[in-house]
MDTraj code that builds the backbone (N, CA, C; nanometers):
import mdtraj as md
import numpy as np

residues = "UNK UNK UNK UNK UNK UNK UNK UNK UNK UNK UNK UNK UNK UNK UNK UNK UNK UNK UNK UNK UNK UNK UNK UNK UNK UNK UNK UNK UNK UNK UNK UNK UNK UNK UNK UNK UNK UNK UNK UNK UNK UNK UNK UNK UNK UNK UNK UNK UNK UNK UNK UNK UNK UNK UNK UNK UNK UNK UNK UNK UNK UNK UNK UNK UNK UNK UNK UNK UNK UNK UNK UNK UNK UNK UNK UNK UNK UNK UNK UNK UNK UNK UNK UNK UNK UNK UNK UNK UNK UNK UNK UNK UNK UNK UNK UNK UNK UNK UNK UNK UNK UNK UNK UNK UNK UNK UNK UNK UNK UNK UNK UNK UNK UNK UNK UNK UNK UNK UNK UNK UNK UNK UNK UNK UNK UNK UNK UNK UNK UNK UNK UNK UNK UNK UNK".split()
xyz = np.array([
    [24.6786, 10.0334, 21.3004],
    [24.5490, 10.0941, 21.2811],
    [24.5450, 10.1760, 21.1515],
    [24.6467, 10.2234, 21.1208],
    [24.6639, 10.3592, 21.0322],
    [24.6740, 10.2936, 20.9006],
    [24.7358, 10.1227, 20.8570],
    [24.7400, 10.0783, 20.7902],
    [24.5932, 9.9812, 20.7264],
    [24.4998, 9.9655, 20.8627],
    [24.3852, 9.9085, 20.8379],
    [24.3038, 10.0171, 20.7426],
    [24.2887, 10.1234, 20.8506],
    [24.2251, 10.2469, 20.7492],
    [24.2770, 10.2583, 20.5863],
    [24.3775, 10.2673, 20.5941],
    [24.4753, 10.2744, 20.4694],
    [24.4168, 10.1919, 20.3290],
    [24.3869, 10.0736, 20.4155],
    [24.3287, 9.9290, 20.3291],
    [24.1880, 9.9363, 20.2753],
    [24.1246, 10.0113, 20.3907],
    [23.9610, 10.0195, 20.3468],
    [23.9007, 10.1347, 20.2613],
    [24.0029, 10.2081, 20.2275],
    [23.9658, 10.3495, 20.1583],
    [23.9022, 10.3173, 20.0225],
    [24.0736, 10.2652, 19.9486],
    [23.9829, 10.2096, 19.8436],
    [23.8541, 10.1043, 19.8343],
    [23.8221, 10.0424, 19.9246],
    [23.7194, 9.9708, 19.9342],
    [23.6030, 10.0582, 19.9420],
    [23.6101, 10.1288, 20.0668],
    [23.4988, 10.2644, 20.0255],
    [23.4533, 10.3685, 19.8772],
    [23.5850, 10.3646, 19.8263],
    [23.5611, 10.4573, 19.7318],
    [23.5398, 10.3711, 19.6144],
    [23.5692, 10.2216, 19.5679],
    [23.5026, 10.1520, 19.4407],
    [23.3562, 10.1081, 19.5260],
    [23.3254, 10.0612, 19.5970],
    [23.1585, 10.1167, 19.6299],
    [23.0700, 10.2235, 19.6370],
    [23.1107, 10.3194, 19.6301],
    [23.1026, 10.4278, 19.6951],
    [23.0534, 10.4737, 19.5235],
    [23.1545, 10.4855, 19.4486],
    [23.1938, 10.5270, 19.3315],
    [23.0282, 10.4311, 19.2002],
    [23.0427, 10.2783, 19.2512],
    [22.9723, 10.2130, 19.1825],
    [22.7876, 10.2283, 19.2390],
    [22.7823, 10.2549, 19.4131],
    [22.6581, 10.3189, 19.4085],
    [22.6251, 10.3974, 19.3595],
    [22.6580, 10.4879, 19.3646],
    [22.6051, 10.6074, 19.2912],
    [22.6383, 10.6096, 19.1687],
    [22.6825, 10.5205, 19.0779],
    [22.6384, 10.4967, 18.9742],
    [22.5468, 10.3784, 18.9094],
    [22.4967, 10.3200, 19.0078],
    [22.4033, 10.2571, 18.9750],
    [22.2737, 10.2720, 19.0212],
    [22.2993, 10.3865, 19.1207],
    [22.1487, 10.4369, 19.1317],
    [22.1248, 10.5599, 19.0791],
    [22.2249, 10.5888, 19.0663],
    [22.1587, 10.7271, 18.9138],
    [22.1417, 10.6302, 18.7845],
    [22.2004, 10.5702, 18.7854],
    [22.1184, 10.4754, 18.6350],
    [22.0068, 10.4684, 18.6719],
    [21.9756, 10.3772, 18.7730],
    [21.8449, 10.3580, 18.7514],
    [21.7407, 10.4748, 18.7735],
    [21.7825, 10.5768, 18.8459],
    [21.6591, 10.6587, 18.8914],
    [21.6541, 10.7765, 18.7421],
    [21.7776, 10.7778, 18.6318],
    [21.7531, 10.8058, 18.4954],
    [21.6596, 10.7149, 18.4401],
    [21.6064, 10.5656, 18.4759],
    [21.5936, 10.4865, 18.4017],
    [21.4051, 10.4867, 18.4676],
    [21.3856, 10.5851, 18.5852],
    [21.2948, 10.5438, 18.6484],
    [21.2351, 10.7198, 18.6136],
    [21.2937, 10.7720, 18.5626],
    [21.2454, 10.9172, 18.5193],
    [21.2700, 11.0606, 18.6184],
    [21.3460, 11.0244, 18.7333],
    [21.4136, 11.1181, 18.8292],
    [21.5561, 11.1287, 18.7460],
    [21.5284, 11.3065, 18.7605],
    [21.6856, 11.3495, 18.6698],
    [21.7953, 11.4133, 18.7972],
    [21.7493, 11.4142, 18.9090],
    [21.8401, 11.5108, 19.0199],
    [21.8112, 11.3508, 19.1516],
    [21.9170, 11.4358, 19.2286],
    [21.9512, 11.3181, 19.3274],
    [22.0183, 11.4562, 19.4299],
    [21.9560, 11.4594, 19.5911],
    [22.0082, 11.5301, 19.6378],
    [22.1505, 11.4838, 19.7243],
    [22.2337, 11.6102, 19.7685],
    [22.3586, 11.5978, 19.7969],
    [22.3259, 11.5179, 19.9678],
    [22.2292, 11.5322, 20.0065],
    [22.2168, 11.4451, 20.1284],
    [22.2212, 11.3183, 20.1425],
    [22.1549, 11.2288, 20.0008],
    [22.1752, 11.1246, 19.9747],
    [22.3320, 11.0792, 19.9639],
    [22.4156, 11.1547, 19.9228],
    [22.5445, 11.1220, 19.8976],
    [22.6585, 11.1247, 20.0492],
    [22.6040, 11.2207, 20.0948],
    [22.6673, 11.2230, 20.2483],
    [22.5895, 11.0875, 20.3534],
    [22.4331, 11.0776, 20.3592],
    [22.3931, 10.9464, 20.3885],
    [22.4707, 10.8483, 20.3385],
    [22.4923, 10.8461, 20.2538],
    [22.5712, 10.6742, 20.1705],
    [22.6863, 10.6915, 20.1840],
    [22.7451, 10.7965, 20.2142],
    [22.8699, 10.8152, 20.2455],
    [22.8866, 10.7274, 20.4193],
    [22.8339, 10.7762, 20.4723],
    [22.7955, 10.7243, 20.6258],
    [22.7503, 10.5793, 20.6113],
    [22.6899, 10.5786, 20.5145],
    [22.6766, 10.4156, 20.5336],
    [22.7800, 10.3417, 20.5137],
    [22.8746, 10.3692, 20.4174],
    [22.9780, 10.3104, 20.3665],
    [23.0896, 10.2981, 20.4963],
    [23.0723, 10.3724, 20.5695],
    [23.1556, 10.4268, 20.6775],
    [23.1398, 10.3340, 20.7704],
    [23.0169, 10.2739, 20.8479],
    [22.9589, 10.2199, 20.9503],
    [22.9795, 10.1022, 20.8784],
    [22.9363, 10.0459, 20.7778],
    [22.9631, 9.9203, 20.6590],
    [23.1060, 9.8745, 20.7269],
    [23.2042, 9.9507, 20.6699],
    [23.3452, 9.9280, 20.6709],
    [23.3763, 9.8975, 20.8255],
    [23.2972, 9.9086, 20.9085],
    [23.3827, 9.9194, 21.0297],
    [23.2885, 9.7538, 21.0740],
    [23.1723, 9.7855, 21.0613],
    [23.1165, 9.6754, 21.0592],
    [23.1612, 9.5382, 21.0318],
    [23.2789, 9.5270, 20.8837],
    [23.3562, 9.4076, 20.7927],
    [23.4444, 9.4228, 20.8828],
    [23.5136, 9.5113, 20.9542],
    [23.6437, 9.4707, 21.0218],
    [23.6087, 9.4243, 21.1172],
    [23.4758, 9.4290, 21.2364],
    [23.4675, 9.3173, 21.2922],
    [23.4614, 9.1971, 21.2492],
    [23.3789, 9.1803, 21.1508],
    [23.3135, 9.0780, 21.0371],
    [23.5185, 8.9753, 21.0318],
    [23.5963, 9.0666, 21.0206],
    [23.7048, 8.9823, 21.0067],
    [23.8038, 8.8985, 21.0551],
    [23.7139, 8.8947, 21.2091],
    [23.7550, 8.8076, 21.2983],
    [23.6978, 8.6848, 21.2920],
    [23.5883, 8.6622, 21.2085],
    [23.5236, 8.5337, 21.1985],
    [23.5993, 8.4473, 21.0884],
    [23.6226, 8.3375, 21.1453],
    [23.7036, 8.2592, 21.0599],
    [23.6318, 8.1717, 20.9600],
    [23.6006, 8.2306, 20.8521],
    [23.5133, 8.1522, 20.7508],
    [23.5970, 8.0617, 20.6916],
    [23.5034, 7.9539, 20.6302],
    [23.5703, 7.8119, 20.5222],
    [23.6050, 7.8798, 20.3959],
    [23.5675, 7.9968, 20.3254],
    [23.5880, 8.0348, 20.1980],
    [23.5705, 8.1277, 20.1981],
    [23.5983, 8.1789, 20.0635],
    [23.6050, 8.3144, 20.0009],
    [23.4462, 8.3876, 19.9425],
    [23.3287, 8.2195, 19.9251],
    [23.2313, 8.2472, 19.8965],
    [23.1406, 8.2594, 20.0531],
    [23.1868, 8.1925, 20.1418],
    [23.1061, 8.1754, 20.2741],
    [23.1343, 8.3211, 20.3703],
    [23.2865, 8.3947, 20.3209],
    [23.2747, 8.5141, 20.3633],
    [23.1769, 8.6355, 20.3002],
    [23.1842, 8.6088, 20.1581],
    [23.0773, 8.6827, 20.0812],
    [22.9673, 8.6877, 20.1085],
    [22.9170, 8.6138, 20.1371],
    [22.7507, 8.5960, 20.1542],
    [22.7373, 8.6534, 20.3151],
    [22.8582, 8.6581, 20.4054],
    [22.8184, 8.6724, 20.5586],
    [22.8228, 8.8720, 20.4960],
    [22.9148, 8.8785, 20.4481],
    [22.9474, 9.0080, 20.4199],
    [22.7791, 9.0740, 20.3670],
    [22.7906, 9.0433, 20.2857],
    [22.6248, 9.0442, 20.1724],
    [22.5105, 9.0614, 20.3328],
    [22.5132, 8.9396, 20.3313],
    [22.3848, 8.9553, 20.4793],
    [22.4315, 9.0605, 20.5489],
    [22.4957, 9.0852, 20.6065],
    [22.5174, 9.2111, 20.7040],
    [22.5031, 9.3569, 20.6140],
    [22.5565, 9.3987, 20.5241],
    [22.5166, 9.4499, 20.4343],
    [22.3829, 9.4917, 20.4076],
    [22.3264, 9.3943, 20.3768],
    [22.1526, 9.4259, 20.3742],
    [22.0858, 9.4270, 20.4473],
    [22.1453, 9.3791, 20.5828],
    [22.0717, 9.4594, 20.7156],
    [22.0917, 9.6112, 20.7671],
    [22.2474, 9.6404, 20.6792],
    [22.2448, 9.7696, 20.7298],
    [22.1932, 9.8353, 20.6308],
    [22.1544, 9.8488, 20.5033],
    [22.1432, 9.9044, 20.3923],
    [21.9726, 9.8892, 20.4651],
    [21.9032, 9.8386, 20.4689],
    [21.7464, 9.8201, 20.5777],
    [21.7752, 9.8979, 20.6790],
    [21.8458, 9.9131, 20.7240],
    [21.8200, 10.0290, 20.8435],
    [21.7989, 10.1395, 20.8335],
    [21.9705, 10.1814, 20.7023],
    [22.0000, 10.3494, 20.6533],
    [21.8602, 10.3897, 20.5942],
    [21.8262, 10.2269, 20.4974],
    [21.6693, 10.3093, 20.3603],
    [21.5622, 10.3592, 20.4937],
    [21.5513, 10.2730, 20.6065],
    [21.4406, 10.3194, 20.7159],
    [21.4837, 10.4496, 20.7606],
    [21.5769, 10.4491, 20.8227],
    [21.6092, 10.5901, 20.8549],
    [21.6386, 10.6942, 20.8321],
    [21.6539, 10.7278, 20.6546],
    [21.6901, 10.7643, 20.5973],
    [21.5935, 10.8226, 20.4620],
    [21.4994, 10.7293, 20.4834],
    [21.3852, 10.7263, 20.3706],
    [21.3992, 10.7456, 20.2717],
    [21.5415, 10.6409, 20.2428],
    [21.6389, 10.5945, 20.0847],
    [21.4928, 10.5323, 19.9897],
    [21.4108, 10.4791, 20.0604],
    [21.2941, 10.3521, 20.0084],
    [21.1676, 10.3367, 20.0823],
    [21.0433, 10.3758, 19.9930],
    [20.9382, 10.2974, 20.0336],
    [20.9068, 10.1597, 20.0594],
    [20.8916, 10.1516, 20.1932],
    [20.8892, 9.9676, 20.2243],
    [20.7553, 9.9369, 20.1800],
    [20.7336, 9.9374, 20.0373],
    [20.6226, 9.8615, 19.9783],
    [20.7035, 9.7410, 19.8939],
    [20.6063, 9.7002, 19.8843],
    [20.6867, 9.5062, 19.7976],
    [20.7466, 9.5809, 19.6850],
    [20.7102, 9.6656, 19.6318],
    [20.7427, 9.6548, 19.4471],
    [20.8810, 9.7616, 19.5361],
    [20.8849, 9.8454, 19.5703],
    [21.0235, 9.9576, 19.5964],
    [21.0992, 9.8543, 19.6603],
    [21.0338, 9.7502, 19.7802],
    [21.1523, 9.6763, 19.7850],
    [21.2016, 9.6127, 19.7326],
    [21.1543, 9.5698, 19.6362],
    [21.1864, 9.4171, 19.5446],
    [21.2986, 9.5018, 19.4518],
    [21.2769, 9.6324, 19.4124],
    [21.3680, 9.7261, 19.3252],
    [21.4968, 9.7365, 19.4235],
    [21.4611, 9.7727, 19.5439],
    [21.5930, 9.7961, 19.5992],
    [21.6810, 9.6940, 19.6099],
    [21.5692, 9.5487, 19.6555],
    [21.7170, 9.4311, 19.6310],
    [21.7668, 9.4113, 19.5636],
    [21.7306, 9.3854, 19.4311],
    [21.7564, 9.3794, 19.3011],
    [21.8723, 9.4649, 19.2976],
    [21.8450, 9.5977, 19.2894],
    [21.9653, 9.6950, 19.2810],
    [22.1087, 9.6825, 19.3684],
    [22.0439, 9.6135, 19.5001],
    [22.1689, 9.6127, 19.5917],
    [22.2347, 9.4526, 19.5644],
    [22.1813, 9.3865, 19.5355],
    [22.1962, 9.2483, 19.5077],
    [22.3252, 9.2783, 19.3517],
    [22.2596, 9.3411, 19.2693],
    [22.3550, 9.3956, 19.1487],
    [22.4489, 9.4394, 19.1906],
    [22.4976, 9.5680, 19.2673],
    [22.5792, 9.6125, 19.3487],
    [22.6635, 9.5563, 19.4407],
    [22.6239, 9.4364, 19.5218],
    [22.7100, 9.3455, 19.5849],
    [22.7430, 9.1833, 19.4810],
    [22.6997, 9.1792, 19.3929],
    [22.7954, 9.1119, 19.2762],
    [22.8883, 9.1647, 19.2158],
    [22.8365, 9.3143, 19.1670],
    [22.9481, 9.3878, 19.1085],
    [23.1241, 9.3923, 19.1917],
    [23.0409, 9.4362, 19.3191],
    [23.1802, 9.4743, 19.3946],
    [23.2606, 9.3321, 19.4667],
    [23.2026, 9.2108, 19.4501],
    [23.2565, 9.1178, 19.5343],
    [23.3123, 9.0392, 19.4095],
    [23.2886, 9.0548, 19.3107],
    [23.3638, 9.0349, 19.1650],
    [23.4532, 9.0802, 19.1861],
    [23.4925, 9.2406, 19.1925],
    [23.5798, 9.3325, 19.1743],
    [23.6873, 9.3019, 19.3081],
    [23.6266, 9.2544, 19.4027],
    [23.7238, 9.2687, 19.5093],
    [23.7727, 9.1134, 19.5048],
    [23.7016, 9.0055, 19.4323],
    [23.7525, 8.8895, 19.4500],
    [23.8974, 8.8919, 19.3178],
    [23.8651, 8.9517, 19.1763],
    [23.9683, 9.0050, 19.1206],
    [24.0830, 9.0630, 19.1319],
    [24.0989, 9.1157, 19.2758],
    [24.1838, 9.2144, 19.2836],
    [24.2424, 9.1257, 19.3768],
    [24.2035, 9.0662, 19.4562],
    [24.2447, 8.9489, 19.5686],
    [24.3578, 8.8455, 19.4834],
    [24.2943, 8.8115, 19.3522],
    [24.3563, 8.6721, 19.3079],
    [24.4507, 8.7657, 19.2107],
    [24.4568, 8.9226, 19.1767],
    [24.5964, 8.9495, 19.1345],
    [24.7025, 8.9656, 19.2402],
    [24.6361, 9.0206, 19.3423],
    [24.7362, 9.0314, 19.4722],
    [24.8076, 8.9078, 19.4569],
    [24.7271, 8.7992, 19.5108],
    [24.7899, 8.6784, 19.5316],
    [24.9004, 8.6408, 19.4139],
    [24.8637, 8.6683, 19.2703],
    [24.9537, 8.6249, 19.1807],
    [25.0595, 8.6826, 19.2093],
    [25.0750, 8.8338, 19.2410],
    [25.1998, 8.9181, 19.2207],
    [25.2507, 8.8398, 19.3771],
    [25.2426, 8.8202, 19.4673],
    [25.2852, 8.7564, 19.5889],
    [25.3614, 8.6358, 19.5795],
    [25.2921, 8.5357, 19.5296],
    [25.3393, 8.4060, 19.4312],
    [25.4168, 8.4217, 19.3150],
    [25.4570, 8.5329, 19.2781],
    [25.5824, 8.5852, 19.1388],
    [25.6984, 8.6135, 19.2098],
    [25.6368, 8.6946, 19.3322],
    [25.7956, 8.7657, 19.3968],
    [25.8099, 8.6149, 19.5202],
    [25.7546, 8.5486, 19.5756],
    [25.8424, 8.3875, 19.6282],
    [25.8807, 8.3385, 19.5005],
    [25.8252, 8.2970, 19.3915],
    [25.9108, 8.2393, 19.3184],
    [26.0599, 8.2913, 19.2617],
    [26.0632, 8.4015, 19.2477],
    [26.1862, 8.4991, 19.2342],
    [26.2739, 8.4685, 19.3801],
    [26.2306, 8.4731, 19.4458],
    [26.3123, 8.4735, 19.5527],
    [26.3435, 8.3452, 19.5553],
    [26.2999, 8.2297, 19.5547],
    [26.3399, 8.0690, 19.5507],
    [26.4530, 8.0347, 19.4371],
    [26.4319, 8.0929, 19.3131],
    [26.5002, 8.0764, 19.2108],
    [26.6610, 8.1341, 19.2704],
])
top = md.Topology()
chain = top.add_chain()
for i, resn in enumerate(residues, 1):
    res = top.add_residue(resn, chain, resSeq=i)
    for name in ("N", "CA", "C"):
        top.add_atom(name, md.element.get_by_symbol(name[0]), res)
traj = md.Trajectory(xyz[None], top)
């Protein structure tokens, strides 16, 4: 258990780290200069419920690395629809939503890049130390 947690931290914290920098970009970019500390403890919680959410998510035995992404992604934006409702992250008008997908859509490329990167160095350094060991 202690090692699962262990695993998801950094996963929390390069999301965690890249939301909130991509929604202070944009809300610099949208003419809001402050962002309150509630928002950050909300998204903090989301990230939280998210993560626990993927570890069920990781009992499903997907065909790929892209067919897990996208299940990941969908669940994701159902919960990210719940927190903005309950949370009143977003006006559910077309144009705030169409901004928010956009933004979260950016945000889950960014990070499924980043985590598919980090996957295929794992794997290399894994595949260096069997070959060392075969030799």
């Amino acid at each position: 258990m202690k090692e699962k947690i262990m695993s998801r931290l950094p996963i929390i914290y390069v999301y965690y780290t890249l939301i909130v920098f991509v929604t202070s970009a944009y809300n610099l970019l949208m003419g809001y200069t402050s962002m309150s500390t509630r928002y950050f403890v909300e998204l903090f919680a989301f990230m939280v419920v998210f993560n626990i959410c993927d570890a069920l998510l990781e009992n499903v035995n997907f065909k790929s690395f892209w067919s897990c992404a996208v299940g990941e992604t969908a669940m994701a934006y159902i919960l990210f629809l719940v927190f903005a409702y309950l949370f009143n992250w977003i006006a559910f008008t077309p144009k705030q939503l169409a901004h928010a997908t956009i933004l979260f859509l950016i945000i889950a490329i960014l990070g499924i890049t980043y985590m598919n990167y980090r996957q295929k160095l794992r794997s290399n350094e894994l595949n260096e130390l069997l070959q060392k060991k075969n030799v």
